[in-house]
Steps between C-alpha positions, in 0.01 A plus 500: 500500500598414150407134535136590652475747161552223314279303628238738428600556193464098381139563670442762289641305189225204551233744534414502096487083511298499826248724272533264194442224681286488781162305471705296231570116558845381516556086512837406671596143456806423797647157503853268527759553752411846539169405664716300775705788619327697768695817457404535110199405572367748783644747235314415234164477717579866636515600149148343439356622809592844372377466137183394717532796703469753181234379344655248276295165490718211524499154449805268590515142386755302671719169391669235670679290363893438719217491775301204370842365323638506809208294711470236217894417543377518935233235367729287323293614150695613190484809323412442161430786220427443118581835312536691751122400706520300832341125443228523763371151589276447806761459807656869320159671470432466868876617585437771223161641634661435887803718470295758277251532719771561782709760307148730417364484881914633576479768205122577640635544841786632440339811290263591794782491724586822296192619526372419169130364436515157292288221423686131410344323241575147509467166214133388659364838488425490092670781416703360157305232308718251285478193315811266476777600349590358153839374450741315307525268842252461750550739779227394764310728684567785297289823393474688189300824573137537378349790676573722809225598752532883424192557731657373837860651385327838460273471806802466733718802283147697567556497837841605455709189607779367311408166403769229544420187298652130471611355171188251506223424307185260493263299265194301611639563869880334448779735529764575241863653524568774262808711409464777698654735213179410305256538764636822571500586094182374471338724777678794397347496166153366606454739770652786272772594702730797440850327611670109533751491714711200486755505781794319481899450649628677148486845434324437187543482159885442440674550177824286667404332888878586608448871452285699684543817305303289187156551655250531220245781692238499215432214260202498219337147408648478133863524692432270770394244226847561325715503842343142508608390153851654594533323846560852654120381717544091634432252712276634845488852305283342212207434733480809622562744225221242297265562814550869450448490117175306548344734751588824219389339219137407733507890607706567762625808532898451605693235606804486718776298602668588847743410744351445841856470644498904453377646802149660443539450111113474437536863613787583289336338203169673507546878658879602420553602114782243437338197678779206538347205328381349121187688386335294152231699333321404202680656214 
């Protein structure tokens, strides 16, 4: 009996957030290794489906990288990045948009399989306008983000599907690969979104990577700026905390930084008063 009480009573906890945010957008972008593993992943789609389910509008933009790393090395092609971006010449576009294209009809059918409604928004569908990215090398077919078709992206949240879209862009009809960190920043601010949601295989913000009792829960833009100049925020964290920053300082609401290995933590994050990732607000 206890255990069913309790249950209620974390029901009864979300209640206030399910009021505060329903009819509000939140933009989820879920990528890496995590994507590949089918248990974390049906977890993380339940979690979406639900979000859908009370009224919260959702838009999930998915990665791919090991995927499309892994099908180049299949190919006999090398992975190549220049600070941090993949090199995308012609043979890796077409492996790019293939295994892209193959991951968002899985995360499409896998989210009605759960009962969810969904639309999949592929590269072709001109959904994210680019032009080529500058660099300090040339990095091939790769898009810098212009614009985002708002209209189609709300047309589909209208009609209350969570939207799943592919890290792909186009100009004059030729495709482009694009971070999917900044397509999801990008959209989150464009489409004025309450919430990004970067998932990841951390538990967030770390103040030391070997202890898990140094979660940062709450960080403010002036500190993630100095846990940079410190080296307390590196390497794959830099990406996404700069992601985050961009999409606050653009108008976004809240940004977040969550484990996906945490069973249901989407749910954790948004309706329990704790929640069990990095939140970054503006100041």
């Amino acid at each position: 009996m206890d255990e069913i009480i309790s249950k209620a009573n974390i029901l009864i906890e979300a209640i206030p957030y399910i009021h505060a945010f329903r009819r509000k957008l939140f933009v989820i972008k879920y990528g890496g290794s995590i994507l590949d593993n089918e248990v974390i992943r049906k977890n993380v789609l339940e979690d979406i489906v639900f979000l859908s389910y009370v009224g919260i509008r959702t838009i999930l933009v998915h990665g791919g990288g090991p995927h499309i790393s892994s099908r180049l090395k299949e190919s006999g092609l090398k992975s190549e990045f220049h600070e941090g971006i993949r090199v995308t010449d012609k043979q890796t576009l077409q492996i790019v948009q293939e295994e892209l294209d193959k991951l968002n009809k899985i995360i499409v059918k896998e989210i009605r399989d759960l009962k969810g409604d969904v639309t999949g928004l592929r590269g072709e569908e001109n959904i994210i306008r680019v032009e080529k990215k500058k660099a300090t090398k040339d990095l091939g077919f790769v898009g810098s983000i212009t614009d985002i078709n708002k209209e189609t992206l709300e047309s589909h949240l209208k009609r209350g599907n969570i939207t799943v879209i592919s890290p792909m862009g186009i100009k004059d009809k030729q495709l482009y690969n694009i971070n999917a960190d900044e397509v999801a920043s990008a959209i989150a601010y464009q489409m004025d979104a309450e919430k990004l949601v970067l998932l990841t295989n951390v538990q967030g913000v770390m103040r030391n990577p070997e202890d898990p009792s140094s979660l940062i829960s709450t960080l403010t833009m002036a500190e993630v700026e100095n846990l940079i100049k410190l080296n307390v925020i590196q390497s794959g964290m830099i990406p996404k905390v700069s992601a985050c920053t961009d999409a606050l300082k653009a108008g976004v609401k809240k940004t977040h930084i969550v484990d996906a290995r945490i069973q249901h933590a989407l749910l954790l994050e948004f309706f329990t008063d704790q929640g069990i990732g990095t939140q970054i607000l503006k100041g």
